[in-house]
Biopython code that builds the backbone (N, CA, C, O; Angstrom):
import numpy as np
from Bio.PDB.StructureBuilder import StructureBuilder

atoms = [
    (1, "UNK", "N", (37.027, 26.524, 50.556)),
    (1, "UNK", "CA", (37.805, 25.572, 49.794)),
    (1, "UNK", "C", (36.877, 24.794, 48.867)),
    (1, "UNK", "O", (35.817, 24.259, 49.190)),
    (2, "UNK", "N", (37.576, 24.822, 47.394)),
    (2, "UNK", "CA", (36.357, 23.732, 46.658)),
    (2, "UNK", "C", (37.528, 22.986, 46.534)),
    (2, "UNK", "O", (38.731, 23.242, 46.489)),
    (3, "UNK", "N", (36.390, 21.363, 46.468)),
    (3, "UNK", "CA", (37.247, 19.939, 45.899)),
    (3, "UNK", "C", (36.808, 19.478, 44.849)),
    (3, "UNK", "O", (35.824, 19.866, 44.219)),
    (4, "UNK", "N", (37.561, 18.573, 44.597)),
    (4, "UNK", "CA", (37.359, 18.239, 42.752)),
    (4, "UNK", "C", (37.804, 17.047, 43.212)),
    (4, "UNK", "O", (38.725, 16.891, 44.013)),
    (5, "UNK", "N", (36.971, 15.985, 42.567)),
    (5, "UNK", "CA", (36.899, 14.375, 42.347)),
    (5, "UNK", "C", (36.645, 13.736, 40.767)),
    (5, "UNK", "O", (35.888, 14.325, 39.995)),
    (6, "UNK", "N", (37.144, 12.847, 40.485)),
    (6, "UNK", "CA", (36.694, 12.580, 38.840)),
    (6, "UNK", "C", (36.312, 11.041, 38.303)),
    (6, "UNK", "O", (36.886, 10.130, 38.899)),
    (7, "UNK", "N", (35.700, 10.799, 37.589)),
    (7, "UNK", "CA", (36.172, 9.270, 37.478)),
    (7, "UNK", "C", (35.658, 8.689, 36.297)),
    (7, "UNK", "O", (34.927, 9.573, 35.849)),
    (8, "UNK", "N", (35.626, 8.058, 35.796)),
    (8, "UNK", "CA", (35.265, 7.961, 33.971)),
    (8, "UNK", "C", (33.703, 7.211, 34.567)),
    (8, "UNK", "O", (33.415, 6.660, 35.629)),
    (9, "UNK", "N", (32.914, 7.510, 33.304)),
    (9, "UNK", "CA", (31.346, 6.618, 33.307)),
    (9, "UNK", "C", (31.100, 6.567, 31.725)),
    (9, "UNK", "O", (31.909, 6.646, 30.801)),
    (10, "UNK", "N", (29.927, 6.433, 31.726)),
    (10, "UNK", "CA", (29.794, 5.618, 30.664)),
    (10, "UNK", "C", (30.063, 4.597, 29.691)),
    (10, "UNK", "O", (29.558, 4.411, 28.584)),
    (11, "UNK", "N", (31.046, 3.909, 30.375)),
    (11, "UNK", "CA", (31.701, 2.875, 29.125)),
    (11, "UNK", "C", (32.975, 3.316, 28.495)),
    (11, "UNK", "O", (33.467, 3.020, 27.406)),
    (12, "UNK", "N", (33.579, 4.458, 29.895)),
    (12, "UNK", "CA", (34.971, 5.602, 29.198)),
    (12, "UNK", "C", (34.818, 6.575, 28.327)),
    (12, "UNK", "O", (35.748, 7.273, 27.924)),
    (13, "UNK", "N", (33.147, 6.729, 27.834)),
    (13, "UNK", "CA", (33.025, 7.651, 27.504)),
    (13, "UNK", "C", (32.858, 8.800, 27.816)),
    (13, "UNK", "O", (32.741, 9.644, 26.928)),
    (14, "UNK", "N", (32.804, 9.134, 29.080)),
    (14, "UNK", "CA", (32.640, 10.242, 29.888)),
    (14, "UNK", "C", (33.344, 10.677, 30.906)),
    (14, "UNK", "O", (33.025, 9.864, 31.772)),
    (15, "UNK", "N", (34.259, 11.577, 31.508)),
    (15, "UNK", "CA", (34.117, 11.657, 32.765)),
    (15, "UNK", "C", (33.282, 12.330, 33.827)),
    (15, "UNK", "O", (33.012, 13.432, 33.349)),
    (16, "UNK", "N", (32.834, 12.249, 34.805)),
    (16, "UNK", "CA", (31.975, 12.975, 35.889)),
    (16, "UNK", "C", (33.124, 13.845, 36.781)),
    (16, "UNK", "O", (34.020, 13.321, 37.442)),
    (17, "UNK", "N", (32.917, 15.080, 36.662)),
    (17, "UNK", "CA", (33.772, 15.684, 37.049)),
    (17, "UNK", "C", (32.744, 16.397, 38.595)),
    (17, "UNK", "O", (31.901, 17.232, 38.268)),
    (18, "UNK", "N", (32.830, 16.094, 40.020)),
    (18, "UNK", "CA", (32.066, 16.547, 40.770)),
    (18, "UNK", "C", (32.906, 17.513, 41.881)),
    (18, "UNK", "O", (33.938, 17.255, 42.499)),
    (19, "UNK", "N", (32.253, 18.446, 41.889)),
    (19, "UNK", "CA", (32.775, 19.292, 42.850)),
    (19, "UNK", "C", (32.253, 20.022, 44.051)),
    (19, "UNK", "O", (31.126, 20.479, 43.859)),
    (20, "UNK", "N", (32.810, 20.283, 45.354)),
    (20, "UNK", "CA", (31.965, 20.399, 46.706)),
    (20, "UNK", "C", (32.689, 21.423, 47.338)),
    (20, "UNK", "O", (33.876, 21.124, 47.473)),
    (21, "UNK", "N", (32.341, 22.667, 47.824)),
    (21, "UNK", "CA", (32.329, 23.767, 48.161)),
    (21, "UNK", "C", (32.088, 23.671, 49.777)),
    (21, "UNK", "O", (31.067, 23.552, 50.453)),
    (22, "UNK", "N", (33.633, 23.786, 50.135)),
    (22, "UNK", "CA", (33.443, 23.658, 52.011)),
    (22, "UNK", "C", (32.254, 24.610, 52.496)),
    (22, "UNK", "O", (32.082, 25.660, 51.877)),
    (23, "UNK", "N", (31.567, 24.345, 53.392)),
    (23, "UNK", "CA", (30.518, 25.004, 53.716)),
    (23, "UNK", "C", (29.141, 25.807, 52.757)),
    (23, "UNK", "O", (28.299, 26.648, 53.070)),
    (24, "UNK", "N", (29.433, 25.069, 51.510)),
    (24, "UNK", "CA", (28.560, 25.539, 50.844)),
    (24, "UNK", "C", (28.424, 27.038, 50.142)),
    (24, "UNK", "O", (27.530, 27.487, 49.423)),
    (25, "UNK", "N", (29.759, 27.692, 50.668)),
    (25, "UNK", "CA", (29.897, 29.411, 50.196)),
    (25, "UNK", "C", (31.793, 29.519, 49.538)),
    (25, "UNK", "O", (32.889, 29.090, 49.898)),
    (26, "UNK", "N", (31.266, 30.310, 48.484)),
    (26, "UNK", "CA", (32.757, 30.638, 48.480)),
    (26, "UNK", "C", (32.811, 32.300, 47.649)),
    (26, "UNK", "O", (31.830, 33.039, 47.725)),
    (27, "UNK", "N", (33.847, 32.642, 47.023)),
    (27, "UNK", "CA", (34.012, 33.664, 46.458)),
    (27, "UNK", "C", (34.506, 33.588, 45.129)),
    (27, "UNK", "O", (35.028, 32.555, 44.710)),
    (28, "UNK", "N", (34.346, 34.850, 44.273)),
    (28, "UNK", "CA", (34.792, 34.526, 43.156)),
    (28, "UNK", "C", (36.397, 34.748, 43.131)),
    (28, "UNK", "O", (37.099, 34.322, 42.214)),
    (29, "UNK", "N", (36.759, 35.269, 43.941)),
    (29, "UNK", "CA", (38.315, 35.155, 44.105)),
    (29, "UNK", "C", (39.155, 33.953, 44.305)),
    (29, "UNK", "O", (40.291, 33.630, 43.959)),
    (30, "UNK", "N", (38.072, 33.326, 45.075)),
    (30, "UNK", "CA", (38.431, 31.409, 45.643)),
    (30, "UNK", "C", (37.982, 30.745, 44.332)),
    (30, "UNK", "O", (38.542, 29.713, 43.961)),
    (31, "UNK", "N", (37.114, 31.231, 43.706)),
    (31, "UNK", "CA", (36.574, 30.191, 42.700)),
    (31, "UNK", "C", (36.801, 30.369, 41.327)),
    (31, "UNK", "O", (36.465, 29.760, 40.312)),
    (32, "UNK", "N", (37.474, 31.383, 41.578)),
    (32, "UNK", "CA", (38.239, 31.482, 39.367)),
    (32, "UNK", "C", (39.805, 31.537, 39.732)),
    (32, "UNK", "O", (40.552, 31.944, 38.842)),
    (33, "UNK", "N", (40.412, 31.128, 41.073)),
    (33, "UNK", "CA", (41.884, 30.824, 41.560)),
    (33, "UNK", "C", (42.119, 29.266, 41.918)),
    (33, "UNK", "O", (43.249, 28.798, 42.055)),
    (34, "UNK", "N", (41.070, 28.600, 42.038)),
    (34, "UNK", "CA", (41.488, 26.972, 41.935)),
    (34, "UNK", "C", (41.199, 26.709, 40.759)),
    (34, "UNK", "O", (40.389, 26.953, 39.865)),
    (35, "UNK", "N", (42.775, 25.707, 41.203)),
    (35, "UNK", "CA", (43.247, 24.848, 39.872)),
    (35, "UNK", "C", (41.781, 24.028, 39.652)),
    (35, "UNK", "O", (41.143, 23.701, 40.654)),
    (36, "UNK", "N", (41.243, 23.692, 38.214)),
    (36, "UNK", "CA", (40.384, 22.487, 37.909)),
    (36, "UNK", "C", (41.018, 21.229, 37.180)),
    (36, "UNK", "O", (41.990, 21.317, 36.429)),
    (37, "UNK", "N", (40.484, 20.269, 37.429)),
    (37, "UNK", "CA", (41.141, 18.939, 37.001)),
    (37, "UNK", "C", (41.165, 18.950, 35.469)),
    (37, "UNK", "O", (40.488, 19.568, 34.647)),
    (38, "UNK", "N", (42.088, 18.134, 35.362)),
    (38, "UNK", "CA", (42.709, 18.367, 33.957)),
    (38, "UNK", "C", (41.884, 16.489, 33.418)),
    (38, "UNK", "O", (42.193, 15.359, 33.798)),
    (39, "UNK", "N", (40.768, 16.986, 32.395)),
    (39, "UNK", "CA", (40.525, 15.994, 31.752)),
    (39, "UNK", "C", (40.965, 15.486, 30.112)),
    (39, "UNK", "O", (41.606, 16.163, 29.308)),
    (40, "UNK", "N", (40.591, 14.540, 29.967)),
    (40, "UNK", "CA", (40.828, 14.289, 28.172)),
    (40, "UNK", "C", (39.493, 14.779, 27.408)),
    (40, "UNK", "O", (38.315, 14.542, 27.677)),
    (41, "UNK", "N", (40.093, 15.579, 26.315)),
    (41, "UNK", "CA", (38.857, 16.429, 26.066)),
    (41, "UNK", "C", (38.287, 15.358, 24.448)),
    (41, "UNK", "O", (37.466, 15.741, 23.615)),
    (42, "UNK", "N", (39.010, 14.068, 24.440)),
    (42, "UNK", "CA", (38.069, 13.379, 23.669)),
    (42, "UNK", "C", (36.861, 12.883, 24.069)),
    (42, "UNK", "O", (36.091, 12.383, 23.250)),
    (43, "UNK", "N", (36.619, 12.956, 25.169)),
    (43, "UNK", "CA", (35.480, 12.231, 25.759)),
    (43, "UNK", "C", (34.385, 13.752, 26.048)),
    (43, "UNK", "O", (34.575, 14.883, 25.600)),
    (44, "UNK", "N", (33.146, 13.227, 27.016)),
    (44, "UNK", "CA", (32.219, 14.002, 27.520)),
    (44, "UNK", "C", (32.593, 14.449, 28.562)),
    (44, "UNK", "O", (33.416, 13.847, 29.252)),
    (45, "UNK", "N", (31.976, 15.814, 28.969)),
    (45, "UNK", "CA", (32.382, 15.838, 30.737)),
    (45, "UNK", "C", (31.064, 15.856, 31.186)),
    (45, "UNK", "O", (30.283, 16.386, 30.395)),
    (46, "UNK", "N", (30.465, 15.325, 32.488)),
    (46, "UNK", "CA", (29.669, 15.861, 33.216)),
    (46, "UNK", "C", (30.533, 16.449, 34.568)),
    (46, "UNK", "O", (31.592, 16.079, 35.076)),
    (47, "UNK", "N", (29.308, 17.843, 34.999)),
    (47, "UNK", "CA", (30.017, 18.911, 35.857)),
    (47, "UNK", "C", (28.489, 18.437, 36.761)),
    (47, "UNK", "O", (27.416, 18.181, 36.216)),
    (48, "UNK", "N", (28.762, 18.416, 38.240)),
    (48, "UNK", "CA", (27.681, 17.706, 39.557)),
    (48, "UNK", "C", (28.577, 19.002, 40.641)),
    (48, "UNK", "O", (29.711, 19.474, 40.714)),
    (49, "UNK", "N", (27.327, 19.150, 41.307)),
    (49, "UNK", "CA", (27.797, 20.113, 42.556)),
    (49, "UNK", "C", (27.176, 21.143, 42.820)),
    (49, "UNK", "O", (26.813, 21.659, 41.763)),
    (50, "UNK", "N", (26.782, 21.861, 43.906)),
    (50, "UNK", "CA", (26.312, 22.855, 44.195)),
    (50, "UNK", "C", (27.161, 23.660, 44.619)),
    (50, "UNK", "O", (27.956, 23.715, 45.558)),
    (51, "UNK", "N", (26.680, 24.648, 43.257)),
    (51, "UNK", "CA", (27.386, 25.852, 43.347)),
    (51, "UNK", "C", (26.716, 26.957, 42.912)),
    (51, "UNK", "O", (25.513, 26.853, 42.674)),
    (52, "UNK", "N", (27.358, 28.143, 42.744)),
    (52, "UNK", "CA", (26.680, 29.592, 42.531)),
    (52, "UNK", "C", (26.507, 29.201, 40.674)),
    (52, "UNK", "O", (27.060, 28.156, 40.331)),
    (53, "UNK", "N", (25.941, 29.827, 39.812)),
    (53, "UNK", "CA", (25.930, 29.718, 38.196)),
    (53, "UNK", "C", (26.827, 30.476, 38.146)),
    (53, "UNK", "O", (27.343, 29.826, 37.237)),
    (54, "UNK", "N", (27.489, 31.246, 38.279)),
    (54, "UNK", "CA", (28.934, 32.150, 37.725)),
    (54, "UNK", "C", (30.001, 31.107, 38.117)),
    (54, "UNK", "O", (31.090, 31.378, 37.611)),
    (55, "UNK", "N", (29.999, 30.051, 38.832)),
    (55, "UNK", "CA", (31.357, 29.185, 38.821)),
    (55, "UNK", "C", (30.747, 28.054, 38.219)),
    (55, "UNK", "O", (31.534, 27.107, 38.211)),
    (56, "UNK", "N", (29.450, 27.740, 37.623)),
    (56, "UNK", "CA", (29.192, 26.870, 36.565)),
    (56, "UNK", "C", (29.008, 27.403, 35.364)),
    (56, "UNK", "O", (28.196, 26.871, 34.607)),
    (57, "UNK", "N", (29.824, 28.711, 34.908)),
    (57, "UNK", "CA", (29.964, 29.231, 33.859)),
    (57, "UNK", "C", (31.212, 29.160, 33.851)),
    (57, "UNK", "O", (31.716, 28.673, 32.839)),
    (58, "UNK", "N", (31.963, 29.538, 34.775)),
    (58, "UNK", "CA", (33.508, 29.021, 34.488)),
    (58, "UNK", "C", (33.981, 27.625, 34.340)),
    (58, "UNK", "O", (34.974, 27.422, 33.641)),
    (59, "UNK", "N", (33.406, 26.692, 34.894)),
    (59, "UNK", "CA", (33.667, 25.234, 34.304)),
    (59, "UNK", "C", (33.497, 25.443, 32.983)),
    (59, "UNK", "O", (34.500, 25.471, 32.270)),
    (60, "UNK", "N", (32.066, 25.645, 32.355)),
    (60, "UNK", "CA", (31.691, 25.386, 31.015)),
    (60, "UNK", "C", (32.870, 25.389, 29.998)),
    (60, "UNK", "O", (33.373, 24.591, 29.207)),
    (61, "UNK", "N", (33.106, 26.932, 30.485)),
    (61, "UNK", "CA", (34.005, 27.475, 29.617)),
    (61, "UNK", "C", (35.558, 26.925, 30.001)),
    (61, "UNK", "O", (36.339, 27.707, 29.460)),
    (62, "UNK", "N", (35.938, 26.387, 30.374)),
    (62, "UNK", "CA", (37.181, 25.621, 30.803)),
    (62, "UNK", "C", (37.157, 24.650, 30.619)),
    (62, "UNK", "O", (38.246, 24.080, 30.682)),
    (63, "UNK", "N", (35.912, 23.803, 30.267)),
    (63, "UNK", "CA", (36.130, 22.489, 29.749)),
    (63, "UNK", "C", (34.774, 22.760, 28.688)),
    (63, "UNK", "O", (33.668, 22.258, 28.883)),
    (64, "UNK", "N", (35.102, 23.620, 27.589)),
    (64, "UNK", "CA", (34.754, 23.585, 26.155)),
    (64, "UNK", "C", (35.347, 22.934, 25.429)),
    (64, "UNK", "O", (34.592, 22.313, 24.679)),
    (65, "UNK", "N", (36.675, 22.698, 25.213)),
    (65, "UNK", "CA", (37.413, 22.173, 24.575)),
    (65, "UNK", "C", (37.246, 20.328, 24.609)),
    (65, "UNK", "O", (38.050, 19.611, 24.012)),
    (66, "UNK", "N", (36.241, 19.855, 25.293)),
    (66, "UNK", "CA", (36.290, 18.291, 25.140)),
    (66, "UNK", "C", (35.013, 18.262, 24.669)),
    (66, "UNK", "O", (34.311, 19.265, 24.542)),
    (67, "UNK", "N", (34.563, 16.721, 24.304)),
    (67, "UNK", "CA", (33.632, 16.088, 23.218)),
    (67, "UNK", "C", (32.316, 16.967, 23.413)),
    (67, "UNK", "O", (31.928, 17.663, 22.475)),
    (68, "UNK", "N", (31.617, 16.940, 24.639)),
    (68, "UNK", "CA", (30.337, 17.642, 24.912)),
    (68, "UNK", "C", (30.301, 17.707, 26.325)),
    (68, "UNK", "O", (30.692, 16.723, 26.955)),
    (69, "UNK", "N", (30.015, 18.413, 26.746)),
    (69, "UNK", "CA", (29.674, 19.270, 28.675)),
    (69, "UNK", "C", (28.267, 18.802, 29.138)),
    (69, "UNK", "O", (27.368, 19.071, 28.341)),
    (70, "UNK", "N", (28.066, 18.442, 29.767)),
    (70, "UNK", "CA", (26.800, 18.442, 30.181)),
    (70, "UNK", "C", (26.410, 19.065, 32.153)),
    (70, "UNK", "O", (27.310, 19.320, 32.953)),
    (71, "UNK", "N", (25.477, 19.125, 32.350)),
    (71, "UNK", "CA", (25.481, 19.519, 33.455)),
    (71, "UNK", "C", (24.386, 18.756, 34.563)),
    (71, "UNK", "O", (23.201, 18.733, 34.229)),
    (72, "UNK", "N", (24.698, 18.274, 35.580)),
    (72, "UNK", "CA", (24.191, 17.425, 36.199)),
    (72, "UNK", "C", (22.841, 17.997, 36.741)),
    (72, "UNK", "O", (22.890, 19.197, 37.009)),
    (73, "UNK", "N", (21.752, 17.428, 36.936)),
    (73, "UNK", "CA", (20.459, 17.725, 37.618)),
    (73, "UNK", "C", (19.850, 16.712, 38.226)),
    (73, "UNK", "O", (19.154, 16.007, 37.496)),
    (74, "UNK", "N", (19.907, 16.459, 39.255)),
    (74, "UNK", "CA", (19.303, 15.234, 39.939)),
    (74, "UNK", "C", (17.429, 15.052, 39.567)),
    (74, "UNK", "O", (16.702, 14.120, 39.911)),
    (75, "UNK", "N", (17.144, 16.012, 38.949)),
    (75, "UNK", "CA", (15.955, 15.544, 39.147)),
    (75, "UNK", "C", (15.270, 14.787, 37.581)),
    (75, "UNK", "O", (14.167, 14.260, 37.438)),
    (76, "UNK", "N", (16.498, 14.994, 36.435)),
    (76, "UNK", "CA", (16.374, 14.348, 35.299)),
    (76, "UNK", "C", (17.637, 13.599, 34.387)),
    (76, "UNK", "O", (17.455, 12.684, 33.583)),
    (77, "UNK", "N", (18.535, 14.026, 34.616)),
    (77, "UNK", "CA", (19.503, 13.390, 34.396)),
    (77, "UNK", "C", (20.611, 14.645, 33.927)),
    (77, "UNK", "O", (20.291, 15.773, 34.303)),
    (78, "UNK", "N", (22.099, 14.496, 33.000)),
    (78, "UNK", "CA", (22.739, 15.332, 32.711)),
    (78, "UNK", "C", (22.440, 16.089, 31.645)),
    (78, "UNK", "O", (22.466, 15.250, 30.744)),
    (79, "UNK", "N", (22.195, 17.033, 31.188)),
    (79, "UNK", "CA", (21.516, 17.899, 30.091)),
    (79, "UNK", "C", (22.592, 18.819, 29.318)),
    (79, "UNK", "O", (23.015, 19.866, 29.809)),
    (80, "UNK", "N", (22.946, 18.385, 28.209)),
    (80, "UNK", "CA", (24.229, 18.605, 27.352)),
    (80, "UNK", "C", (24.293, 20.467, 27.235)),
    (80, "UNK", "O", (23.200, 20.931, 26.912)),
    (81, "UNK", "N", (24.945, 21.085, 27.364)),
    (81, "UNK", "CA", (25.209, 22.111, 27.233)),
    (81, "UNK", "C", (25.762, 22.793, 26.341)),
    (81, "UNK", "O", (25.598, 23.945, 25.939)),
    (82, "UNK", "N", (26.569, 21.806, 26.014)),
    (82, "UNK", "CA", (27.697, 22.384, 24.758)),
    (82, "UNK", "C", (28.238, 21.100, 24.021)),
    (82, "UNK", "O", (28.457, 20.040, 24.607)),
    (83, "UNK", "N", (28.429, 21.305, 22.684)),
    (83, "UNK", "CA", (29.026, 19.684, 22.012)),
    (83, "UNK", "C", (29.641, 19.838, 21.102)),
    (83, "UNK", "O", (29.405, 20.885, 20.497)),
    (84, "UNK", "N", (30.616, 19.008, 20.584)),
    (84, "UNK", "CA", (31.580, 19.214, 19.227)),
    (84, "UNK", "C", (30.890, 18.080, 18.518)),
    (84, "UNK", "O", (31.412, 17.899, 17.418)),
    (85, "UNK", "N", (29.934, 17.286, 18.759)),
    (85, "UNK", "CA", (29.723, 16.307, 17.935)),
    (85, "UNK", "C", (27.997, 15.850, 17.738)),
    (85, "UNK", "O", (27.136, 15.971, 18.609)),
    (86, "UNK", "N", (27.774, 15.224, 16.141)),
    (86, "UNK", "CA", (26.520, 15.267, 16.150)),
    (86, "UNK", "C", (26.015, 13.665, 16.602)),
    (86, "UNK", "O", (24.964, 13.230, 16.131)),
    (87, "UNK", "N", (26.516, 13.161, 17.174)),
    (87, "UNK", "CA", (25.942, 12.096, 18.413)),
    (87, "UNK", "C", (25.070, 12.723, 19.547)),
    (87, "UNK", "O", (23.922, 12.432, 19.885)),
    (88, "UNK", "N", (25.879, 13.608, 20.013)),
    (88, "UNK", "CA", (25.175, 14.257, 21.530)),
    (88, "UNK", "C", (25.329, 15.854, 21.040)),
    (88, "UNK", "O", (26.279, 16.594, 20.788)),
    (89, "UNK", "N", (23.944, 15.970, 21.045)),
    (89, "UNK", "CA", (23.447, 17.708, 20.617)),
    (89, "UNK", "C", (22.856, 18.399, 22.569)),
    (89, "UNK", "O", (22.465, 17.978, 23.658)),
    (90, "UNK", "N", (23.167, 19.563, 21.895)),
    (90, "UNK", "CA", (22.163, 20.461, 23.356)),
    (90, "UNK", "C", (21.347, 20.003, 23.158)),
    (90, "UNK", "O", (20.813, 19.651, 22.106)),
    (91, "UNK", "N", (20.989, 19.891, 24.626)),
    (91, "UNK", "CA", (19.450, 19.963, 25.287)),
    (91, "UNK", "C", (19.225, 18.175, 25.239)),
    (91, "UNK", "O", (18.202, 17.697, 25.729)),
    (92, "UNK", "N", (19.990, 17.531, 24.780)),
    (92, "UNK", "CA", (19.890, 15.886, 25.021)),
    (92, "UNK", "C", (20.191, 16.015, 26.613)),
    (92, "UNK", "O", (20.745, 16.921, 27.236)),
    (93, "UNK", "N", (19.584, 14.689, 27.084)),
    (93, "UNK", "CA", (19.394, 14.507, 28.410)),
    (93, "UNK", "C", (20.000, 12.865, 28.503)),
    (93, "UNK", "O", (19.340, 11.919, 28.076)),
    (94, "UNK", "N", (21.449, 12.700, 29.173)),
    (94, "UNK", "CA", (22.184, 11.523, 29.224)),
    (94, "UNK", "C", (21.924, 10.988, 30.650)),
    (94, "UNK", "O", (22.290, 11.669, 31.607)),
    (95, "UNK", "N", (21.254, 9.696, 30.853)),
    (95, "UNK", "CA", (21.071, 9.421, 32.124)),
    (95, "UNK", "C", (21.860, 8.389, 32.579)),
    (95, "UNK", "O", (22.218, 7.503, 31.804)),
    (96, "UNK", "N", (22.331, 8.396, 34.309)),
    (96, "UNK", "CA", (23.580, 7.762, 34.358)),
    (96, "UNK", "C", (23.489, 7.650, 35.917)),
    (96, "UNK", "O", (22.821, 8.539, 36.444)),
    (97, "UNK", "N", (23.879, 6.994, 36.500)),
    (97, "UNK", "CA", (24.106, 6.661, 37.834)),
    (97, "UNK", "C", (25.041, 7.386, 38.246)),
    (97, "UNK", "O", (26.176, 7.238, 37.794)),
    (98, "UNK", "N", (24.638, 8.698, 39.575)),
    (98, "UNK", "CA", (26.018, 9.623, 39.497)),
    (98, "UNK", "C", (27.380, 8.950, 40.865)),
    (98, "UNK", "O", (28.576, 9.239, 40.911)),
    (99, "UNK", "N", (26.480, 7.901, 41.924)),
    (99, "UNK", "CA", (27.501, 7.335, 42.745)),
    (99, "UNK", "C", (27.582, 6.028, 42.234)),
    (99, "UNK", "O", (28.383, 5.226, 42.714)),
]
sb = StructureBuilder()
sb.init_structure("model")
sb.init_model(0)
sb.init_chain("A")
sb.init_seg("    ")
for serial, (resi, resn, name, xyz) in enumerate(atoms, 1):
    if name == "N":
        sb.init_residue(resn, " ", resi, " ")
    sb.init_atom(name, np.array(xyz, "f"), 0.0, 1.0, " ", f" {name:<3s}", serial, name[0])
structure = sb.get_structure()
C-alpha cells in the first residue's frame, strides 16, 4: 500500500507532496494503479519518499503540468527537475523544512 499526504510550504508557494510505501516494497502494478493527489498546478510540487526511481518517474510525469517539480534529498535540499518558469530553473536547489 502507498500513502499520500500533502500540505502547502513555502509561503503557498509550494506543495510537499510525501509519500510512504507500507513495508518499504511495492510493485509496479500497485504503483502506476494508485490514485495520486490531485494538486494546483500553479504552484511548485515537491515529491519526498522512498521509493524505487520508476515510481519517481511516474510522479514526475503526472505532476508536469504544475509550476516546477522538484525532488526531495535530505542531504541538500529539493533539486528542481522540471519547470514552466524562469524564476526556478533545473538543477536549482530550494531549501525548506520538510516536517
Amino acid at each position: 500500500m502507498i500513502r499520500f499526504s500533502k500540505k502547502e510550504i513555502l509561503n503557498g508557494e509550494a506543495v510537499l507532496v510525501e509519500f510512504e510505501i507500507e513495508d518499504g516494497v511495492t510493485t509496479p502494478k500497485e504503483a502506476f494503479s494508485v490514485e495520486l493527489p490531485p494538486v494546483p498546478y500553479g504552484k511548485g510540487v515537491i515529491l519526498s519518499g522512498r521509493g524505487p526511481i520508476w515510481f519517481y518517474g511516474r510522479l514526475i510525469h503526472h505532476f508536469h503540468p504544475a509550476k516546477w517539480v522538484a525532488v526531495f534529498d535530505p542531504r541538500i535540499g529539493a533539486v528542481v527537475v522540471q519547470s514552466h518558469t524562469k524564476e526556478i530553473r533545473e538543477g536549482d536547489v530550494i531549501e525548506f523544512m520538510e516536517k
